[in-house]
C-alpha positions as a Python dict, from the first residue, in 0.01 Angstrom:
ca = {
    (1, 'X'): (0, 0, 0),
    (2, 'X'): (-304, -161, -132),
    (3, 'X'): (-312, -486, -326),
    (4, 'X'): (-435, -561, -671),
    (5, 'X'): (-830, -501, -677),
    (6, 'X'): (-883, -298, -384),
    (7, 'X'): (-1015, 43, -495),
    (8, 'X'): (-1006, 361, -313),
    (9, 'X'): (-1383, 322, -226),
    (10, 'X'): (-1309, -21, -82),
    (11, 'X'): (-1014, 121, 118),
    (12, 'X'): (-1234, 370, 242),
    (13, 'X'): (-1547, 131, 338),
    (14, 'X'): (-1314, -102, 521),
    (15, 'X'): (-1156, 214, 732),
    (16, 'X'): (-1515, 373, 779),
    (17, 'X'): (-1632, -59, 909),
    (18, 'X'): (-1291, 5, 1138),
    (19, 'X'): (-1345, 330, 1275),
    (20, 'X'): (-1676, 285, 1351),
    (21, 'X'): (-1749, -40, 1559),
    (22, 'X'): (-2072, -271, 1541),
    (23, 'X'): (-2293, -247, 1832),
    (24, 'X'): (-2220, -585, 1930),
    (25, 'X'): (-1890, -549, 1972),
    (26, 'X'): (-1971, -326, 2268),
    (27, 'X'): (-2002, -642, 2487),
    (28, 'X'): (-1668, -737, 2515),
    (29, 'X'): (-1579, -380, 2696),
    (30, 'X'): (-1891, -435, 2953),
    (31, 'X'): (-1772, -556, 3342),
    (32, 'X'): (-1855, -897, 3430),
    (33, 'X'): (-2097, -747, 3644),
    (34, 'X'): (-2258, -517, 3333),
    (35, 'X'): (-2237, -810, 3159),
    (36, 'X'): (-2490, -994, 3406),
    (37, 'X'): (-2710, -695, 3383),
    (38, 'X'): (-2731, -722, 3036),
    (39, 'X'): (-2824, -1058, 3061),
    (40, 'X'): (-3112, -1040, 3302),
    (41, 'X'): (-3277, -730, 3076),
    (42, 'X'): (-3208, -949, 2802),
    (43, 'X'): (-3429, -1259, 2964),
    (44, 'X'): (-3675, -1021, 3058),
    (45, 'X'): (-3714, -893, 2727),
    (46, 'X'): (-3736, -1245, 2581),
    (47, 'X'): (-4021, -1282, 2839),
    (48, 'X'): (-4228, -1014, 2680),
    (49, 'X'): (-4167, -1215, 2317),
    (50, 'X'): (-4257, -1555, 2411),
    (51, 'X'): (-4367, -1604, 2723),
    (52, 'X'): (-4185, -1862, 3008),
    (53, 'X'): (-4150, -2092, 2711),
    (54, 'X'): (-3844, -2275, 2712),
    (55, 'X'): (-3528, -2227, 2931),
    (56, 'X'): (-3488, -1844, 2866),
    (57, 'X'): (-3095, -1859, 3016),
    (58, 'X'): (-2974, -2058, 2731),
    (59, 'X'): (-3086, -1851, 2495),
    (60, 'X'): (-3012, -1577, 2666),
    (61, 'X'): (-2622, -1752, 2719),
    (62, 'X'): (-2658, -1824, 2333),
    (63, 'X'): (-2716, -1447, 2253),
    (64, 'X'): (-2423, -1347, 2491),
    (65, 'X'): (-2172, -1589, 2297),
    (66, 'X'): (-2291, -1435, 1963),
    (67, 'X'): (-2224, -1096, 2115),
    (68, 'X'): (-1864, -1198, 2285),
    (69, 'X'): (-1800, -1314, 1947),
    (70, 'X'): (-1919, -967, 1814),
    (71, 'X'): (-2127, -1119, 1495),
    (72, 'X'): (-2327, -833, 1349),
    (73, 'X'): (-2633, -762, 1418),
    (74, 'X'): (-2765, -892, 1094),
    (75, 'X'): (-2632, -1225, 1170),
    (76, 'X'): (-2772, -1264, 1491),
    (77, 'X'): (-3111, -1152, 1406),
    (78, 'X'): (-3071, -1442, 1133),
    (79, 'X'): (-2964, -1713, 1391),
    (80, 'X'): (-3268, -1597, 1656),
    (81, 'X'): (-3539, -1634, 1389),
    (82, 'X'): (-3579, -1997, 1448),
    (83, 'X'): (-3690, -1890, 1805),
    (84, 'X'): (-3813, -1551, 1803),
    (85, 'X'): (-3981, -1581, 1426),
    (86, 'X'): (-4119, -1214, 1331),
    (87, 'X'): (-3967, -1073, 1633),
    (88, 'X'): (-3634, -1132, 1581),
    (89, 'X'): (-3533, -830, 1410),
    (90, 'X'): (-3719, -619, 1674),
    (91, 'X'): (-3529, -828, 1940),
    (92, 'X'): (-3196, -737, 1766),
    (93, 'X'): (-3290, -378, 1708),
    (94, 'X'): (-3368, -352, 2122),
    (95, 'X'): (-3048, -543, 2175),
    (96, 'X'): (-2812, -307, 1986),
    (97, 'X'): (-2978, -34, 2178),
    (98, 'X'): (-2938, -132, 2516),
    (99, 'X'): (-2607, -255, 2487),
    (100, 'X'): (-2497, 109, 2354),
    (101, 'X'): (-2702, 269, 2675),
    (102, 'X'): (-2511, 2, 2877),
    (103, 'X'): (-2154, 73, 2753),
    (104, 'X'): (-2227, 410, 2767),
    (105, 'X'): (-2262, 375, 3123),
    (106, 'X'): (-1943, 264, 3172),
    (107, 'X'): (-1783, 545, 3337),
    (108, 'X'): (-1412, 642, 3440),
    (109, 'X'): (-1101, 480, 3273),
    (110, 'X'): (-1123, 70, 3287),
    (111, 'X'): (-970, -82, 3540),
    (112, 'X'): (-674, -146, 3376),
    (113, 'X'): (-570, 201, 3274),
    (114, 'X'): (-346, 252, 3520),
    (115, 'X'): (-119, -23, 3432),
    (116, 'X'): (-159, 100, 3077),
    (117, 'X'): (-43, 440, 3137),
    (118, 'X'): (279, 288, 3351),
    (119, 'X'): (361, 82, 3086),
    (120, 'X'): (317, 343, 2852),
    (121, 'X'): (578, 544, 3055),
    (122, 'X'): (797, 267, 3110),
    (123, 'X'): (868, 240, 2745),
    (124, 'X'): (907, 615, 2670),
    (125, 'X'): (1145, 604, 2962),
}
C-alpha cells in the first residue's frame, strides 16, 4: 500500500535505489583485513593528489567513516573538496571503483554463513 503522493514512478525509483546498492555501501561487507587494504590504496592514491601534505591517515580514516556510513558518492566528493579541490570528483570516481574490484574479491560465503544456514534450518524445523 502506498501513501498519499507517492506515484508509481516514485515507487519504482525507490525499489530500483533498493535493489541496486551505492558503491559505498560496499564497505561495510569488506573483512577487517580488506578493509585495511582499502585503506592503504586509498593513502596511496591521496599521495599521487597532494603530495605528503598533511597527515594522509586521517583523511584517509575520515573517508572510511563516510564509507561505513555508506553516504553517496556525491556527498563525499562534496565533503573532500575542501582538501582535494578539482580532484575530488576524480578521487571519488577511483574510490567507487576500487571498492567494487575489492568486494568483488570477496570470495566464498562470509564467515558467518554457516550459522545463517543453521539457523535458517532451525526455524523451518
Amino acid at each position: 500500500r502506498t501513501g498519499p503522493g507517492v506515484g508509481e514512478a516514485e515507487l519504482g525509483a525507490m525499489v530500483a535505489a533498493d535493489a541496486v546498492p551505492e558503491p559505498t555501501r560496499l564497505y561495510s561487507k569488506l573483512s577487517a583485513g580488506q578493509q585495511a587494504d582499502f585503506s592503504k590504496a586509498v593513502i596511496e592514491k591521496l599521495k599521487t593528489l597532494i603530495g605528503g601534505y598533511g597527515e594522509l591517515s586521517v583523511l584517509a580514516e575520515y573517508i572510511a567513516v563516510m564509507l561505513q556510513s555508506s553516504r553517496p558518492p556525491e556527498q563525499i566528493q562534496s565533503e573532500l573538496e575542501a582538501f582535494l579541490q578539482e580532484q575530488s570528483q576524480p578521487f571519488t570516481e577511483w574510490l567507487c571503483k576500487q571498492l567494487a574490484k575489492q568486494a568483488g574479491q570477496v570470495s566464498g560465503p562470509p564467515a558467518d554463513a554457516k550459522g545463517e544456514a543453521l539457523l535458517l534450518r532451525a526455524v523451518q524445523d
